[in-house]
C-alpha positions as CSV (number, residue, x, y, z in Angstrom):
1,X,117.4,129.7,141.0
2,X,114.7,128.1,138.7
3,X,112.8,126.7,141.2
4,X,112.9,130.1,143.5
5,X,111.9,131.8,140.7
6,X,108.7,129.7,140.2
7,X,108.2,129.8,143.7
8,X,108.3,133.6,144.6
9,X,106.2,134.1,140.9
10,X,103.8,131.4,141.4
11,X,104.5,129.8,137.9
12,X,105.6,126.6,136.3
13,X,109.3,126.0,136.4
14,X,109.1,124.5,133.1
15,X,107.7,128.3,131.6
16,X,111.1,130.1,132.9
17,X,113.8,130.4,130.7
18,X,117.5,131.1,131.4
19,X,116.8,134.5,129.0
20,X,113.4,135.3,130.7
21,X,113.4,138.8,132.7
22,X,112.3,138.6,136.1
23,X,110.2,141.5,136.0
24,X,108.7,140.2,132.5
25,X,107.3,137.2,134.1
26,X,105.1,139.2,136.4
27,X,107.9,139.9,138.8
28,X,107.7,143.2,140.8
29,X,109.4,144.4,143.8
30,X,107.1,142.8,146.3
31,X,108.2,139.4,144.4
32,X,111.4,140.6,144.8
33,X,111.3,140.8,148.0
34,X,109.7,137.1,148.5
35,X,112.2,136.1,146.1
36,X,115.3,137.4,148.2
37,X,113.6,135.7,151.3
38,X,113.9,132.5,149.4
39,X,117.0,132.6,148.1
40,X,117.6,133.5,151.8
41,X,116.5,130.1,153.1
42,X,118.0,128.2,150.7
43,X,121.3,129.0,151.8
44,X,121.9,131.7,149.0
45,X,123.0,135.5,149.2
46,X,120.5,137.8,146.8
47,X,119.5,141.4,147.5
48,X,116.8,143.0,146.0
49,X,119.1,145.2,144.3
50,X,120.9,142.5,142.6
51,X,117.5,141.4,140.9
52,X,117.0,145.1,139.5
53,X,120.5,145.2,138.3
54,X,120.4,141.4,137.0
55,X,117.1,140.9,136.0
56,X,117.7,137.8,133.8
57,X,117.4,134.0,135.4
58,X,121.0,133.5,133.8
59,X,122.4,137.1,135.1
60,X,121.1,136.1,138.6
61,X,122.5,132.4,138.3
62,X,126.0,133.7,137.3
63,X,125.7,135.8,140.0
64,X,124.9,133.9,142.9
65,X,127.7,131.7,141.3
66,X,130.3,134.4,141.8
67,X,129.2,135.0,145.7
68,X,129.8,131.6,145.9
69,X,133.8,132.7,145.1
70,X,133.5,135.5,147.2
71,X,133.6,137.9,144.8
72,X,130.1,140.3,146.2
73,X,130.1,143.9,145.0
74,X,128.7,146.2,147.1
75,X,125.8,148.5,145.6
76,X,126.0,152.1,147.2
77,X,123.1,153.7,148.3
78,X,120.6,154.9,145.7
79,X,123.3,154.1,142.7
80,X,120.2,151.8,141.1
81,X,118.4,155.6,140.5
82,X,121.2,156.2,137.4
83,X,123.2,159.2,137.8
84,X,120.6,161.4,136.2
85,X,118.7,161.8,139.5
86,X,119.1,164.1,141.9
87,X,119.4,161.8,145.0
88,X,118.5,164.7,147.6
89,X,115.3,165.9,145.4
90,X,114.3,162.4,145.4
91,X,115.3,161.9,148.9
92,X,113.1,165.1,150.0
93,X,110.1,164.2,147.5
94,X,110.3,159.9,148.6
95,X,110.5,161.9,152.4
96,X,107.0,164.1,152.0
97,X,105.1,161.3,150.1
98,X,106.0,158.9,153.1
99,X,105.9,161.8,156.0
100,X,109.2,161.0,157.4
101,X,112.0,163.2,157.8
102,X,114.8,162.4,155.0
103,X,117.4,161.4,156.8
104,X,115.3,158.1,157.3
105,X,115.5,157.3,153.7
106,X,118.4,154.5,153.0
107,X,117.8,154.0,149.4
108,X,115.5,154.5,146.8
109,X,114.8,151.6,143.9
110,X,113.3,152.0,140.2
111,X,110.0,151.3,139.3
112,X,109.4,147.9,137.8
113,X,108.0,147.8,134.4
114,X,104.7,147.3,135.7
115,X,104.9,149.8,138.2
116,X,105.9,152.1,136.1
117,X,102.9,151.3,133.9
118,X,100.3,151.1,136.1
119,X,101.5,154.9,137.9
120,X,101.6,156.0,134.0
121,X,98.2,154.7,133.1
122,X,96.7,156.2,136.8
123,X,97.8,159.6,135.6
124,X,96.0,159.5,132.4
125,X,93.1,158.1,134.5
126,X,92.8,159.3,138.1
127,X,90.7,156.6,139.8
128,X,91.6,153.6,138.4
129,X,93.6,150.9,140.6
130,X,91.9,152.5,143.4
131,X,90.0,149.9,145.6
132,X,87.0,151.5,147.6
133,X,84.4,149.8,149.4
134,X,81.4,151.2,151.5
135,X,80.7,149.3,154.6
136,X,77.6,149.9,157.2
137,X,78.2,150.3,161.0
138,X,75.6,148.1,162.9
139,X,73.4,150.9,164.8
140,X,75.3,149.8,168.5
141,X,78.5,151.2,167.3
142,X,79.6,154.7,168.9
143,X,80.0,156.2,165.8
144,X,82.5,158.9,167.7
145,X,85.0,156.1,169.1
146,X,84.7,154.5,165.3
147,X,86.0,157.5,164.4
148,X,88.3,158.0,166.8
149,X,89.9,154.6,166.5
150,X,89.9,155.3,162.4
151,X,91.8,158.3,162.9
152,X,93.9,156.8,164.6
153,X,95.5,153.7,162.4
């Protein structure tokens, strides 16, 4: 699990400790995701809802230990939000932010620390985190079919 770890964080084995926090070590869902696909190939059953709800290299370890024995819990449907949520409202609000109609959302998962950070510190600061570059069309491009084909992706 070590060794995924490193992998799917792009650090030293050596620098995670059985105590370390996934998510502490740089670790977000995207990671999460890399490290599930991992985990994956190497024979091992991980979600990336057991790393939210086991975010410790020895949590995770003991975990994959009790697959192993058959003993899987399965993790309803946004039960990773906490029971103070309101699963429709956030179903409705995840719904307009991605323009989908609800009933396509399957689940909702937390924020990692860092996500949570960075959304916090773009509130204070509108703008920031925001990549924007300016390019130049060569004067043979139809600008109208640029357009066109922007609008359209």
């Amino acid at each position: 699990m070590q060794q995924l770890w490193a992998h799917a964080l792009n650090i030293s084995t050596e620098s995670i400790g059985l105590d370390d926090s996934f998510f502490r070590l740089g670790g977000d869902s995207i990671a999460a995701m890399k490290l599930v696909g991992e985990a994956r190939r190497a024979g091992l059953q991980l979600s990336v809802a057991d790393i939210f709800r086991n975010p410790k290299l020895i949590e995770l370890a003991s975990l994959e230990a009790n697959y192993g024995n058959g003993m899987v819990d399965q993790i309803d449907a946004f039960s990773l939000l906490g029971d103070e949520v309101d699963v429709t409202q956030a179903r409705e609000e995840a719904a307009v932010s991605c323009s989908i109609d609800a009933s396509l959302v399957e689940d909702i998962y937390p924020c990692s620390p860092l996500q949570e950070g960075l959304i916090s510190l773009t509130s204070k600061r509108a703008g920031d985190y925001i990549s924007q570059s300016v390019l130049e069309l060569r004067a043979d491009v139809d600008e109208e079919a640029f357009r066109a084909a922007w609008d359209h992706v």
